[in-house]
TORFIDREN-20795 format. One record per residue: x, y, z of N, C-alpha, C in turn; residue number from 1; residue in three letters. Coordinates in pm, 1 decimal, padded with zeros to 6 digits. Atoms other than C-alpha are relative to their C-alpha. Layout:
[[X, Y, Z], [X, Y, Z], [X, Y, Z], NUM, 'ALA'];
...
***
This chain:
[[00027.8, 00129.6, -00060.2], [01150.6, 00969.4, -01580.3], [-00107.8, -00072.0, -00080.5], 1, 'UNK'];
[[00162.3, 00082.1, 00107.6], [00946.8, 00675.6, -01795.5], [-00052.7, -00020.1, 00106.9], 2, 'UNK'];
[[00102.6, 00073.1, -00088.8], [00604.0, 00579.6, -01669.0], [-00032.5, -00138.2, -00031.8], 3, 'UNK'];
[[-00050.3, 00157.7, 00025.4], [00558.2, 00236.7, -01589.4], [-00139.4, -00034.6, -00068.8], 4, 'UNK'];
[[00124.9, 00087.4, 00076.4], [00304.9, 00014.9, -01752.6], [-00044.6, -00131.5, 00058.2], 5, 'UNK'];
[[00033.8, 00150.8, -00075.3], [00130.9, -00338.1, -01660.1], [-00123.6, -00050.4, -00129.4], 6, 'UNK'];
[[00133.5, 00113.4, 00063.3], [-00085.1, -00617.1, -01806.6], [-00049.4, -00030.5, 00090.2], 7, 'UNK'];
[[00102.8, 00032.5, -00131.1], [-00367.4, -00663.9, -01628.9], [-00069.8, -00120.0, -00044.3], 8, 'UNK'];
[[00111.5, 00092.1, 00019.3], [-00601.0, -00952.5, -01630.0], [-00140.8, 00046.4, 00062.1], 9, 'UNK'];
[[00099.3, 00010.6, -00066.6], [-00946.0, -00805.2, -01549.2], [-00070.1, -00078.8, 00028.0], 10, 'UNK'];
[[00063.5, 00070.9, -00009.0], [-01189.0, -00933.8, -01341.0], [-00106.1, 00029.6, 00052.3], 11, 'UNK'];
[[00123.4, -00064.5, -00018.4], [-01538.4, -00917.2, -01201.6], [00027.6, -00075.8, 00139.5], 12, 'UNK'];
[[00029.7, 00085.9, -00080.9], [-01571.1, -01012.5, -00830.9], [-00187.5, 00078.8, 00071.1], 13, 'UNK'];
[[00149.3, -00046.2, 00028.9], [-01957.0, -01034.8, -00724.0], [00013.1, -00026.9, 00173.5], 14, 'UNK'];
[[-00006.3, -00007.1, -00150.4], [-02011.5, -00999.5, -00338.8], [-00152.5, 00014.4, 00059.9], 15, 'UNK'];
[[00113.6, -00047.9, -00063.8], [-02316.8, -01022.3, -00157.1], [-00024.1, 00159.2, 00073.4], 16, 'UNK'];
[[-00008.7, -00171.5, -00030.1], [-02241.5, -00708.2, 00037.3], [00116.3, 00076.8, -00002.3], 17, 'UNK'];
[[-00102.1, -00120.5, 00067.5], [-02024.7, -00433.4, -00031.2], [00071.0, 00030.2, 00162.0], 18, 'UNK'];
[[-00104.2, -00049.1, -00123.4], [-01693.5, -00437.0, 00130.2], [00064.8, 00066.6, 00092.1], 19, 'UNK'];
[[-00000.5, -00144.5, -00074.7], [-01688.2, -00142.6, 00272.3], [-00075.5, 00029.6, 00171.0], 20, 'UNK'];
[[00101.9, -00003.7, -00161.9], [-01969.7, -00251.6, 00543.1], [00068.3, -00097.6, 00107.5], 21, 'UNK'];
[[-00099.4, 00093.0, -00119.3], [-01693.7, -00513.7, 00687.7], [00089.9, 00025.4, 00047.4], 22, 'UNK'];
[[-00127.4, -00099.9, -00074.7], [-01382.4, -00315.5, 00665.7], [-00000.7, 00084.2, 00022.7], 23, 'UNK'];
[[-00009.6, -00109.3, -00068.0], [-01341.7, -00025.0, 00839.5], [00058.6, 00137.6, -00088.3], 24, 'UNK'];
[[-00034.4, -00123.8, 00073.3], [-01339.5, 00291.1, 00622.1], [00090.5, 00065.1, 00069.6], 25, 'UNK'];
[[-00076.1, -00092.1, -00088.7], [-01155.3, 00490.1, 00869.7], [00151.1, -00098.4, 00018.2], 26, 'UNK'];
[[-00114.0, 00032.7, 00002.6], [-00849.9, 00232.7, 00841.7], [00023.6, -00027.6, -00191.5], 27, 'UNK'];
[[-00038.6, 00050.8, 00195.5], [-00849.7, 00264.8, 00400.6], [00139.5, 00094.8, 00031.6], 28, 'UNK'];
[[-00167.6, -00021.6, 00068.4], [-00498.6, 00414.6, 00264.4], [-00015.2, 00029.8, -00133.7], 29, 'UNK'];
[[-00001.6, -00022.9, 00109.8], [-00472.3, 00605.7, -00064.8], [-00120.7, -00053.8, -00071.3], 30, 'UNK'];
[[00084.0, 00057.2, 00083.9], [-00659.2, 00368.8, -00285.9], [-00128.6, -00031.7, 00063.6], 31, 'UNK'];
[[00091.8, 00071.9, -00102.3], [-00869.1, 00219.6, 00001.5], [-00066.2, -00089.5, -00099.4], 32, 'UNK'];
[[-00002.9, 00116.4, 00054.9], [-01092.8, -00038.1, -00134.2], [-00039.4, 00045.9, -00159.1], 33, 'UNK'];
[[-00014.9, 00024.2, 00149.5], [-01065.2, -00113.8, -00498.0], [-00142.9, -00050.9, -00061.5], 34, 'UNK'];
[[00116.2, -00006.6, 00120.1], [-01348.7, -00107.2, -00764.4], [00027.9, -00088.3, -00104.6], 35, 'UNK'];
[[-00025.0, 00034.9, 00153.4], [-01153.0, -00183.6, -01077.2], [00087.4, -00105.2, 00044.6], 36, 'UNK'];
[[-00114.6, 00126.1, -00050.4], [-01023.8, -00548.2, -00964.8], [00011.7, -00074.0, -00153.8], 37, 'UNK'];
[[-00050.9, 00006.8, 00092.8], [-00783.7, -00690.5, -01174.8], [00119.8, -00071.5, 00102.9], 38, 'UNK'];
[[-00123.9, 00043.6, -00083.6], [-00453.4, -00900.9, -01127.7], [00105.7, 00037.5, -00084.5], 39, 'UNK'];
[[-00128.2, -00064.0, 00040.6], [-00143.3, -00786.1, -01239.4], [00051.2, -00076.3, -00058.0], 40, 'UNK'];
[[-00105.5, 00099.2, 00043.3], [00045.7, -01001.3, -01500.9], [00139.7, 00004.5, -00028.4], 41, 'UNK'];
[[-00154.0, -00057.8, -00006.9], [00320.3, -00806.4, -01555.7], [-00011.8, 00177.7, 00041.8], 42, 'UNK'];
[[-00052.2, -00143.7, 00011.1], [00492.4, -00470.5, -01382.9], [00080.5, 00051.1, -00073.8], 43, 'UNK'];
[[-00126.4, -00016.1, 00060.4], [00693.3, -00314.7, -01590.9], [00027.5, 00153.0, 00016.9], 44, 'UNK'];
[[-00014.7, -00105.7, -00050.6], [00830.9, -00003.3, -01440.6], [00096.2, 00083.8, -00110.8], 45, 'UNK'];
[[-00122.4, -00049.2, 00145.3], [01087.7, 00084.1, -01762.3], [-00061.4, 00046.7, -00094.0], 46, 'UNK'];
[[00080.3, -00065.8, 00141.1], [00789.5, 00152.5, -01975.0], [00049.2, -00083.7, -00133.7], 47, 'UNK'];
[[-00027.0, 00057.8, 00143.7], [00934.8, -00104.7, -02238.9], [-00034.8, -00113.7, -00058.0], 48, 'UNK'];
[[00098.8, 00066.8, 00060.5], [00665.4, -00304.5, -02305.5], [-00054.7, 00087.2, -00067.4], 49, 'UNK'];
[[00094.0, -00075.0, 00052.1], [00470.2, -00148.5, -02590.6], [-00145.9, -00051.3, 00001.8], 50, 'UNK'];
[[00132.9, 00017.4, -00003.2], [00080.3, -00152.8, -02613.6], [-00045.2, -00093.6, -00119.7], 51, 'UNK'];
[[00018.0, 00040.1, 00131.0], [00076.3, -00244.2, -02962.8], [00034.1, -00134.2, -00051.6], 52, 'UNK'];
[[-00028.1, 00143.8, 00026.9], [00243.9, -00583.7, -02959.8], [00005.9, -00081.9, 00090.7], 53, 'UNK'];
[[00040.2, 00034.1, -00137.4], [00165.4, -00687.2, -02616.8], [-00097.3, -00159.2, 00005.9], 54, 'UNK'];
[[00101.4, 00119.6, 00025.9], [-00144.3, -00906.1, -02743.0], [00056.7, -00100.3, -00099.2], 55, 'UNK'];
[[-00075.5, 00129.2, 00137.5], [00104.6, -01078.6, -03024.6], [00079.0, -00024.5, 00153.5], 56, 'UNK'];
[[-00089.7, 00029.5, -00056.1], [00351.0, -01119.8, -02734.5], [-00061.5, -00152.1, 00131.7], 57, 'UNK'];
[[00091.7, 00077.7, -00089.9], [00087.4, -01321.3, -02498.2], [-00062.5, -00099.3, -00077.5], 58, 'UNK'];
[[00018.0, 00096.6, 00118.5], [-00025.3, -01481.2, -02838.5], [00149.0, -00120.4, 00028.8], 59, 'UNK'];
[[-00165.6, 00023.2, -00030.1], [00383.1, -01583.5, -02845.8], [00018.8, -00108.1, 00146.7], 60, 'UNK'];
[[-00009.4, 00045.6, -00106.0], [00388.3, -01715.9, -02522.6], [-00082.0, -00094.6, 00090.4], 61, 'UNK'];
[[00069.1, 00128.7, 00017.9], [00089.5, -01938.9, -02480.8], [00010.2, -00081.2, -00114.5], 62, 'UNK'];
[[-00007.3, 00121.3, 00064.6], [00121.1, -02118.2, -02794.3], [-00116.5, -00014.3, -00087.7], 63, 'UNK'];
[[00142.7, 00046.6, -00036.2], [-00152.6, -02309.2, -02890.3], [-00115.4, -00016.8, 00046.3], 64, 'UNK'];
[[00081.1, -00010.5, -00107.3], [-00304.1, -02272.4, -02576.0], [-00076.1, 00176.6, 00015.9], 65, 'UNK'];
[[00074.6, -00130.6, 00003.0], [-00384.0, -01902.1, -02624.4], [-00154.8, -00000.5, -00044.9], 66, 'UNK'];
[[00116.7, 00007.7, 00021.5], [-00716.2, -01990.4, -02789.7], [-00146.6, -00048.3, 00111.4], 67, 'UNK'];
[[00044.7, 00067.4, -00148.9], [-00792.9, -02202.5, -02482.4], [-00057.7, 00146.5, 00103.4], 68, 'UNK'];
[[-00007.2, -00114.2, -00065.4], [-00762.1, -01902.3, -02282.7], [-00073.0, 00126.6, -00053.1], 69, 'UNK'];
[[00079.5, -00074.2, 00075.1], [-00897.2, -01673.0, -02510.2], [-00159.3, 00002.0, 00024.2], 70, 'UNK'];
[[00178.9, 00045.9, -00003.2], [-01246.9, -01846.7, -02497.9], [-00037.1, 00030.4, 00171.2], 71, 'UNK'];
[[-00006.9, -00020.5, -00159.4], [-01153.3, -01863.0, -02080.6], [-00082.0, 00132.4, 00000.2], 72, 'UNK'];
[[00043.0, -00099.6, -00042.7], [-01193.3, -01491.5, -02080.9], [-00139.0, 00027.5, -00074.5], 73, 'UNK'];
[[00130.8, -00016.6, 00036.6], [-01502.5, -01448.0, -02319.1], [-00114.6, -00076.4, 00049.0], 74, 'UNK'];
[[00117.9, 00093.4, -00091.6], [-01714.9, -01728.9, -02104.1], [-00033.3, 00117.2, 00100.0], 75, 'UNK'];
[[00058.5, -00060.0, -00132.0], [-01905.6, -01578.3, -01851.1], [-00024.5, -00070.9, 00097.0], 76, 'UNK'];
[[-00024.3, 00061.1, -00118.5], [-01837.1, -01827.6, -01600.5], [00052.2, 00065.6, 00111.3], 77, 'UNK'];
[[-00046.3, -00052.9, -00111.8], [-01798.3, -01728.4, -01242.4], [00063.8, -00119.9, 00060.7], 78, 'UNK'];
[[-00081.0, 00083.1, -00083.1], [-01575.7, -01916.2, -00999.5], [-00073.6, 00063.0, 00129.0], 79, 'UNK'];
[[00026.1, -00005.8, -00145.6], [-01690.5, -01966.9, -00619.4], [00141.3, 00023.5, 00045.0], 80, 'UNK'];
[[-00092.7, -00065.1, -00087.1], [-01414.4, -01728.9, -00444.1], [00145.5, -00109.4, 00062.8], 81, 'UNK'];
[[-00128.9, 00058.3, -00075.0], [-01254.8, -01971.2, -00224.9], [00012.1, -00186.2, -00049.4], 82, 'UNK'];
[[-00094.2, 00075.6, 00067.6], [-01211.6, -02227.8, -00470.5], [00125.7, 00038.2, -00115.6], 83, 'UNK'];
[[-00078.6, -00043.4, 00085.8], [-00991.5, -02086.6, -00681.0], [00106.4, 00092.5, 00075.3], 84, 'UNK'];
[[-00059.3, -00068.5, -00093.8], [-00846.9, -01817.4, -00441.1], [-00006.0, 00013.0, 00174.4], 85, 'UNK'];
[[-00027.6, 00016.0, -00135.0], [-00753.0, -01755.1, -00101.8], [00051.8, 00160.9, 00076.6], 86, 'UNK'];
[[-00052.8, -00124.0, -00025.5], [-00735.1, -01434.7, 00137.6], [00125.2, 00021.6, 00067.2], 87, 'UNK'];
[[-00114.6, -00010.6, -00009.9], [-00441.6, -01308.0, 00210.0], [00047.6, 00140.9, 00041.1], 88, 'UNK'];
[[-00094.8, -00133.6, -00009.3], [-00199.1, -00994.3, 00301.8], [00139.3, 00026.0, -00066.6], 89, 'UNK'];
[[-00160.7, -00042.4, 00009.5], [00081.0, -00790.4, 00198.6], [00041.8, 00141.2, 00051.4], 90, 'UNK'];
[[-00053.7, -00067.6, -00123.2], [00255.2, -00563.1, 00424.5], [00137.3, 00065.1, -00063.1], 91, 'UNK'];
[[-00145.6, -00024.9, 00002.3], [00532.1, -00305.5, 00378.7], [-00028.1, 00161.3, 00072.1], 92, 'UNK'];
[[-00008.3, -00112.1, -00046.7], [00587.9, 00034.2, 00539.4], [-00060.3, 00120.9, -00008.2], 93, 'UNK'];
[[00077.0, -00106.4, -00006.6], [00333.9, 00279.9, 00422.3], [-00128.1, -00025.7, -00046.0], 94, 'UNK'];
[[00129.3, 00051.0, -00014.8], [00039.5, 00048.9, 00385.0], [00007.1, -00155.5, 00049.3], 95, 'UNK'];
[[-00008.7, 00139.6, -00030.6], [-00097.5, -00301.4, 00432.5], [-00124.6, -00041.8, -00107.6], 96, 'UNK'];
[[00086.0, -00021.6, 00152.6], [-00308.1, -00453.5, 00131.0], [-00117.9, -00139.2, 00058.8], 97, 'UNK'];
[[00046.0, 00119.4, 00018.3], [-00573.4, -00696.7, 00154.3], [-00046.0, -00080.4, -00115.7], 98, 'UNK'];
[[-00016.5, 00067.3, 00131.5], [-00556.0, -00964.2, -00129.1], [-00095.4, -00150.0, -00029.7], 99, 'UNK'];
[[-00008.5, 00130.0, 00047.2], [-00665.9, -01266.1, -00308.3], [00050.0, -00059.4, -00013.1], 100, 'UNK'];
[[-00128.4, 00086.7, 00065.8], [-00402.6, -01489.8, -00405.6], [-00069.0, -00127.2, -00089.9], 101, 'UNK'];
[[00025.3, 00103.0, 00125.0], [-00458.7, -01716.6, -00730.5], [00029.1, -00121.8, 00100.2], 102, 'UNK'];
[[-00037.6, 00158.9, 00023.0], [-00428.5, -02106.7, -00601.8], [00099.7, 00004.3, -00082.9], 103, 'UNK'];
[[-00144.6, 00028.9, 00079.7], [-00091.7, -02272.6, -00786.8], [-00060.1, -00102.5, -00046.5], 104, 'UNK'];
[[00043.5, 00122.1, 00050.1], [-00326.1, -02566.8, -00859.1], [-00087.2, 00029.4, -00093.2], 105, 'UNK'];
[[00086.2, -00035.3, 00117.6], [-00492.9, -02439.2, -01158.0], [00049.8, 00004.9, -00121.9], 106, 'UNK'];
[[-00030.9, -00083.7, 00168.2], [-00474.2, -02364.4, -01519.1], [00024.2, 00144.2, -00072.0], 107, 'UNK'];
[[00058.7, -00129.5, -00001.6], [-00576.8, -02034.0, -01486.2], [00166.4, 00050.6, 00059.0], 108, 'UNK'];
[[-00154.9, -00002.8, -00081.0], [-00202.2, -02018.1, -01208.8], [00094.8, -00026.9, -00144.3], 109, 'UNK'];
[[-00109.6, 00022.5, 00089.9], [-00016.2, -02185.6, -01493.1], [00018.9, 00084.6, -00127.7], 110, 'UNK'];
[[00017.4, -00099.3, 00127.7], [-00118.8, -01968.9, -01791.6], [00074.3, 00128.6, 00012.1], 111, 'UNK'];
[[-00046.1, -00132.9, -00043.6], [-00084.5, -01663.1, -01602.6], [00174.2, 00090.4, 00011.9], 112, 'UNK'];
[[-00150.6, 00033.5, -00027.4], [00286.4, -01787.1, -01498.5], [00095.6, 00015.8, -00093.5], 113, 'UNK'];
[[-00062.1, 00039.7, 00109.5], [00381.4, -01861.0, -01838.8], [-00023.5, 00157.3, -00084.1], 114, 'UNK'];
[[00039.9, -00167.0, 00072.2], [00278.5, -01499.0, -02009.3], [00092.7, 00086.8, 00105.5], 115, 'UNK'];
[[-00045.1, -00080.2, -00071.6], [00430.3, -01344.1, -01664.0], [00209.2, -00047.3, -00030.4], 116, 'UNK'];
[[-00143.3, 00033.0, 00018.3], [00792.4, -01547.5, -01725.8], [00063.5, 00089.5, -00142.6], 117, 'UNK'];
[[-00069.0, 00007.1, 00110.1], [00829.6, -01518.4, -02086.5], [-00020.5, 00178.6, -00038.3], 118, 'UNK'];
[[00007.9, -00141.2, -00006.9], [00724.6, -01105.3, -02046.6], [00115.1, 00036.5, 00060.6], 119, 'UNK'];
[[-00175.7, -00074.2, -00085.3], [01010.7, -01042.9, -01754.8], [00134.6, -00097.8, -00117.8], 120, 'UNK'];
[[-00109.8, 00044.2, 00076.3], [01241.1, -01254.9, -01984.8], [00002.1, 00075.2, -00124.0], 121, 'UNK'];
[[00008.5, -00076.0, 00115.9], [01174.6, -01081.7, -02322.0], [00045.5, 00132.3, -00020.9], 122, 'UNK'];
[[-00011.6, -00174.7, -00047.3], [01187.0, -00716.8, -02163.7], [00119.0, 00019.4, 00080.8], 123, 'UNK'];
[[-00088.0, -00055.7, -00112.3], [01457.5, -00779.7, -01941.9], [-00068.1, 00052.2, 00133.3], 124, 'UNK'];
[[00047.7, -00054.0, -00158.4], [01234.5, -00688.9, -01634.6], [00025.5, -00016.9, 00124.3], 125, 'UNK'];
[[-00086.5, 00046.1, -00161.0], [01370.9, -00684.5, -01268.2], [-00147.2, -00015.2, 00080.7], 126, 'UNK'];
[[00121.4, -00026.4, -00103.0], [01144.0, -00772.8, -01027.4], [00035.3, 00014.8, 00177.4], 127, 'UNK'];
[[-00025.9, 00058.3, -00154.2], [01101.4, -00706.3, -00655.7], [00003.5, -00059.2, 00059.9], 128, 'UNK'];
[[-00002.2, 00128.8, -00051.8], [01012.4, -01016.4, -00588.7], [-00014.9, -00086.1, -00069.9], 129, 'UNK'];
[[-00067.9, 00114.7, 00003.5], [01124.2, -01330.4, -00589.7], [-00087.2, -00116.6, -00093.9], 130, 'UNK'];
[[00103.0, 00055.4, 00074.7], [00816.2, -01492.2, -00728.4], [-00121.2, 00016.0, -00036.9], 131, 'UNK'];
[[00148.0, -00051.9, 00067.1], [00519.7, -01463.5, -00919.5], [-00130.5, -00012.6, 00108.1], 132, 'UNK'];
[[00121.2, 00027.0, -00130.1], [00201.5, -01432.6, -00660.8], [-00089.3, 00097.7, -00090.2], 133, 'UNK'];
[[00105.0, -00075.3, 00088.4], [-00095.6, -01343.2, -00919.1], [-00141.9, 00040.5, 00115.2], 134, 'UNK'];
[[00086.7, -00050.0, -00123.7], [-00350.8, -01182.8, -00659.0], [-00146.4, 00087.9, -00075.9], 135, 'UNK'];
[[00110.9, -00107.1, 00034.1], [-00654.1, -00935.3, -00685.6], [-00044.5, 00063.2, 00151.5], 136, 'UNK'];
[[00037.2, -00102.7, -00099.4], [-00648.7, -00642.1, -00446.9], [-00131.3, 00034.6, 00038.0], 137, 'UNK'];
[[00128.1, -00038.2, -00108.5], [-00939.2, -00613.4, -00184.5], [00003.3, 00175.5, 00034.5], 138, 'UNK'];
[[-00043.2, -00053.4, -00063.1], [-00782.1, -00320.4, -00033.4], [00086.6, 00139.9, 00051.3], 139, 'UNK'];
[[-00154.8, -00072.1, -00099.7], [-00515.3, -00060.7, 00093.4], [-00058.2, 00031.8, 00088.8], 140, 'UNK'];
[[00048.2, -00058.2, -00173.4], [-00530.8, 00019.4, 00456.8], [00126.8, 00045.9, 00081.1], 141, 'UNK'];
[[-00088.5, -00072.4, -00042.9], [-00327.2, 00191.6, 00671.9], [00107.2, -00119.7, 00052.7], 142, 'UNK'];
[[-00082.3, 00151.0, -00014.7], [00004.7, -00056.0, 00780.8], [-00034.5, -00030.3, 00145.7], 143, 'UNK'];
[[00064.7, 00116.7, -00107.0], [-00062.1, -00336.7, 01000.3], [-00106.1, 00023.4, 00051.9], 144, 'UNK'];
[[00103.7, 00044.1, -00047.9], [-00420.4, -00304.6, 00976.0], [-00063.5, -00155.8, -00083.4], 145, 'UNK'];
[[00077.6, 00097.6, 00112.4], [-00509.4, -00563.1, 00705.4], [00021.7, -00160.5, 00097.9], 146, 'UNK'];
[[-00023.1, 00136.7, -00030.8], [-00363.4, -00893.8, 00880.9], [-00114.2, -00045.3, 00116.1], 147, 'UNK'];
[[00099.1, -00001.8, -00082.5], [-00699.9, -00887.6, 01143.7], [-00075.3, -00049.9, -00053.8], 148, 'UNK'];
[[00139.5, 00015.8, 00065.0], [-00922.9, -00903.7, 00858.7], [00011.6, -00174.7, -00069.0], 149, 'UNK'];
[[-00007.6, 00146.3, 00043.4], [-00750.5, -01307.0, 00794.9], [-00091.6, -00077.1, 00102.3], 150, 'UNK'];
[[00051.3, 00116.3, -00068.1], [-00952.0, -01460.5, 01089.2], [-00156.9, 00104.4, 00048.8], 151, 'UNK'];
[[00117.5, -00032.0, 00004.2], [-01238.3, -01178.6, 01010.6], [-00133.7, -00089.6, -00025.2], 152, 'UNK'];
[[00062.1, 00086.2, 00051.1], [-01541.6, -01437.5, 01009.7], [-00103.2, 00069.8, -00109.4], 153, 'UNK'];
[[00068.6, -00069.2, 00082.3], [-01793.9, -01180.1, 00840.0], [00050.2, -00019.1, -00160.4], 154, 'UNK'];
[[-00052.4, -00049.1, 00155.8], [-01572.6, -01123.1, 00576.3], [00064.7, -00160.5, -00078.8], 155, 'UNK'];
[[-00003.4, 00144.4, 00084.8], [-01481.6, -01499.7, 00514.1], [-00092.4, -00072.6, -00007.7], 156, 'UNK'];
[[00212.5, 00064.7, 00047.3], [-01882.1, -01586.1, 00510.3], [-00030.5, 00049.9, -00101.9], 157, 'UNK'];
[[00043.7, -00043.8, 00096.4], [-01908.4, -01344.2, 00257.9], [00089.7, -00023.8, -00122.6], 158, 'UNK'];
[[-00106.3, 00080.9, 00143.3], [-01599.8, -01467.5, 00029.4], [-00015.2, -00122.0, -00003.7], 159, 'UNK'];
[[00056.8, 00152.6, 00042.1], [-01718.6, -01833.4, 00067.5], [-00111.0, 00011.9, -00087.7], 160, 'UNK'];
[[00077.9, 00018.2, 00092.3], [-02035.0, -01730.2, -00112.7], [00002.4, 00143.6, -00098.6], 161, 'UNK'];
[[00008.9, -00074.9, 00081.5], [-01911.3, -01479.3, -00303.2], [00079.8, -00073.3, -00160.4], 162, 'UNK'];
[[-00056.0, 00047.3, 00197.2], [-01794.9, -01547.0, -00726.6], [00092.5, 00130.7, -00108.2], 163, 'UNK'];
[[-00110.4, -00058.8, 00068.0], [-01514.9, -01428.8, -00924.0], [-00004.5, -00035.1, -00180.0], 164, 'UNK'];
[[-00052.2, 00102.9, 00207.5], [-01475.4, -01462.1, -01338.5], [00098.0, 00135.8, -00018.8], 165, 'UNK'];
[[-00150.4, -00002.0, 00075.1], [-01178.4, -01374.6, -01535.0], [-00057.2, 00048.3, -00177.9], 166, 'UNK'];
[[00064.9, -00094.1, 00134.8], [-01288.2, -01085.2, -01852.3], [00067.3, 00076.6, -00087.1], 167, 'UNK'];
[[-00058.1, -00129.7, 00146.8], [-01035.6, -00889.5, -02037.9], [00164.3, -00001.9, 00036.3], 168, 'UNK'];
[[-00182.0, -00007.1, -00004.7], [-00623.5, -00860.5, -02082.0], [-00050.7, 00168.7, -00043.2], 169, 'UNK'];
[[00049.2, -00153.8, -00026.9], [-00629.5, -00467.8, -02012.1], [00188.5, 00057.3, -00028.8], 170, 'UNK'];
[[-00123.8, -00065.8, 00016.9], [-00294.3, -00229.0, -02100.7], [-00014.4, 00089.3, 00113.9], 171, 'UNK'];
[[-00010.7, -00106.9, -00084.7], [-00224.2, -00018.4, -01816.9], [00130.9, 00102.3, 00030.0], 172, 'UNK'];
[[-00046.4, -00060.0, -00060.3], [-00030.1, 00292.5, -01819.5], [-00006.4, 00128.9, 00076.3], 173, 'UNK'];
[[00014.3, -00141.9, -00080.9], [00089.6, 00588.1, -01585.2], [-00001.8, 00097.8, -00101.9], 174, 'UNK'];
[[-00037.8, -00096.8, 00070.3], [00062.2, 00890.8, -01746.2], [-00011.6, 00135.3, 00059.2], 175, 'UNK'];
[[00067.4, -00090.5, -00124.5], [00075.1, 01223.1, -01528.3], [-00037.8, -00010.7, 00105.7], 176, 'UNK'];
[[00026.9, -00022.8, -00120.3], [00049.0, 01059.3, -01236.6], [-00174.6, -00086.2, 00026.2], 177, 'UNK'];
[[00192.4, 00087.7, 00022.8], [-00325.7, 00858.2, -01362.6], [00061.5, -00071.1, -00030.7], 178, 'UNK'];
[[-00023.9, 00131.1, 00062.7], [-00337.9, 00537.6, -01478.2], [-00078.2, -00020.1, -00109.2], 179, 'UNK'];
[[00061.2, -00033.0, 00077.0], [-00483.5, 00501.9, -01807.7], [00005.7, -00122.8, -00106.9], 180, 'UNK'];
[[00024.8, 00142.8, 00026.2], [-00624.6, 00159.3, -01957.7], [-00049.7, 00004.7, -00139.4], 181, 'UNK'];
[[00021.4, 00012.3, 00130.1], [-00658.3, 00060.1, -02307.3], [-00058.0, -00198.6, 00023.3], 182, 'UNK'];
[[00066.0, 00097.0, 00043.6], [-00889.8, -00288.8, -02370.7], [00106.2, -00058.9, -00096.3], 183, 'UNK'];
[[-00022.1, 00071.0, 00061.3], [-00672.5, -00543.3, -02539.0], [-00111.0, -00051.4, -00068.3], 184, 'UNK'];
[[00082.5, 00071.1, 00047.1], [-00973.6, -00764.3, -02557.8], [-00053.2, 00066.3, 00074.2], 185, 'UNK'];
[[00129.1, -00138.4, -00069.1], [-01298.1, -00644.9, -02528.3], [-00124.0, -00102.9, 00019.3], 186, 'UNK'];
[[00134.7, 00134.6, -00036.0], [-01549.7, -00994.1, -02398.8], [-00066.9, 00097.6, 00057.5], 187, 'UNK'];
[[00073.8, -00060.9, -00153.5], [-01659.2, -00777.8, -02092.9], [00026.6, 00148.9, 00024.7], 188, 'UNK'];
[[-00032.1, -00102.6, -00027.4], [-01557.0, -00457.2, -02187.5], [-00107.4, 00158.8, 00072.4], 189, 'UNK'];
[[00109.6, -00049.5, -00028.8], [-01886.4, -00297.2, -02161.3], [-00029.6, 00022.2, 00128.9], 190, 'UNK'];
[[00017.4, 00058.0, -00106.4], [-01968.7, -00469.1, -01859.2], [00045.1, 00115.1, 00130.3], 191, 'UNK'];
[[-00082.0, -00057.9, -00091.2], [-01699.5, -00344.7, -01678.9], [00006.0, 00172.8, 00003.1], 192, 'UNK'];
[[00028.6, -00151.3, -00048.8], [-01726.6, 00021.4, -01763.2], [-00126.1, 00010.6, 00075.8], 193, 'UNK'];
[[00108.2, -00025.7, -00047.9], [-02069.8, -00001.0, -01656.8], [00008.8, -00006.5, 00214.7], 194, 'UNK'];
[[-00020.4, 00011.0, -00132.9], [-01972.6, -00135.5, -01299.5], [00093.0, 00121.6, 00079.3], 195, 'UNK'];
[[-00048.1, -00118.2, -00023.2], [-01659.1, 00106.1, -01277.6], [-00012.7, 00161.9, -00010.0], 196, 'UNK'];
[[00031.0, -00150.8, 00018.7], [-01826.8, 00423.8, -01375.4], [-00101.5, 00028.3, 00037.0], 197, 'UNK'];
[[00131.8, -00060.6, -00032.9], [-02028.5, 00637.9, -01157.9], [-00094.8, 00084.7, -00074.3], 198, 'UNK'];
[[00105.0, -00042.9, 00090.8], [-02335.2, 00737.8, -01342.5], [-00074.3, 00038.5, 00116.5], 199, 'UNK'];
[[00102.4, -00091.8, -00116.3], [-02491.4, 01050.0, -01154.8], [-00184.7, -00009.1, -00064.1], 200, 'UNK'];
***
């Protein structure tokens, strides 16, 4: 059986307090809440995206505009949360997720769109769904707990003043059952190990 792979878009989200003190540990799920946030630009469950031409292929597919974008991710600009995104759920039978969802009124939406089309077209990729919804996982929780936490006020006081930026195109595959990330670009690479790795 191949293992699947993904392009990630990392990102940094900055939170006054740690999500963990709003949602209810005792309703997490597998992953429970997520550390290494990131949005998904492409799944590719066939394994036939390679690693190696991935960053020409996203080159390929913005254009011109890749440089644009390029600089995007090396800024260290943060975005205020709930301009740019919006909370959200997704729900299916052996969890319930709590999410971000990208806005469609952006640049940042359209870029993303355009790298995610011309990837499932290139590769042949099937998808489960129907349309692109670029997100950044809060979450897993056990099913039908997450949809409570949409009219949670705590937790939408603390995503109104919380800030999001946008740091690295990341390779992600399975291998054994791990997931195992290779740095395309490396603006924030540092950064980000430093946040994701516990240092006893």
């Amino acid at each position: 059986m191949e293992n699947s792979v993904c392009l990630l878009l990392a990102t940094s989200l900055h939170t006054a307090v740690d999500l963990d003190s709003i949602i209810n540990p005792d309703e997490f799920n597998d992953s429970g809440l997520i550390k290494d946030h990131h949005i998904t630009i492409v799944y590719d469950e066939s394994n036939s995206i390679n690693k190696g031409s991935i960053l020409n292929d996203v080159r390929v597919s913005l254009g011109s505009e890749f440089d644009v974008f390029n600089t995007f991710m090396e800024d260290s600009y943060k975005f205020r949360v709930n301009d740019i995104m919006y909370l959200d759920t997704f729900n299916n039978d052996d969890s319930s997720y709590l999410v971000l969802k990208l806005k469609d009124n952006n640049e940042l939406f359209n870029k993303l769109n355009t790298i995610h089309e011309y990837l499932m077209s290139k590769y042949n990729i099937k998808s489960d769904f129907s349309k692109y919804s670029p997100h950044v996982t809060l979450a897993e929780l056990l099913p039908n707990e997450a949809d409570k936490y949409l009219s949670n006020k705590t937790l939408n006081k603390v995503l109104n003043d919380s800030k999001i930026g946008f740091e690295d195109l990341v390779f992600s595959e399975e291998i054994d059952g791990k997931y195992i990330k290779w740095n395309l670009t490396t603006h924030h690479a540092l950064d980000r190990y430093f946040r994701e790795t516990k240092i006893d």
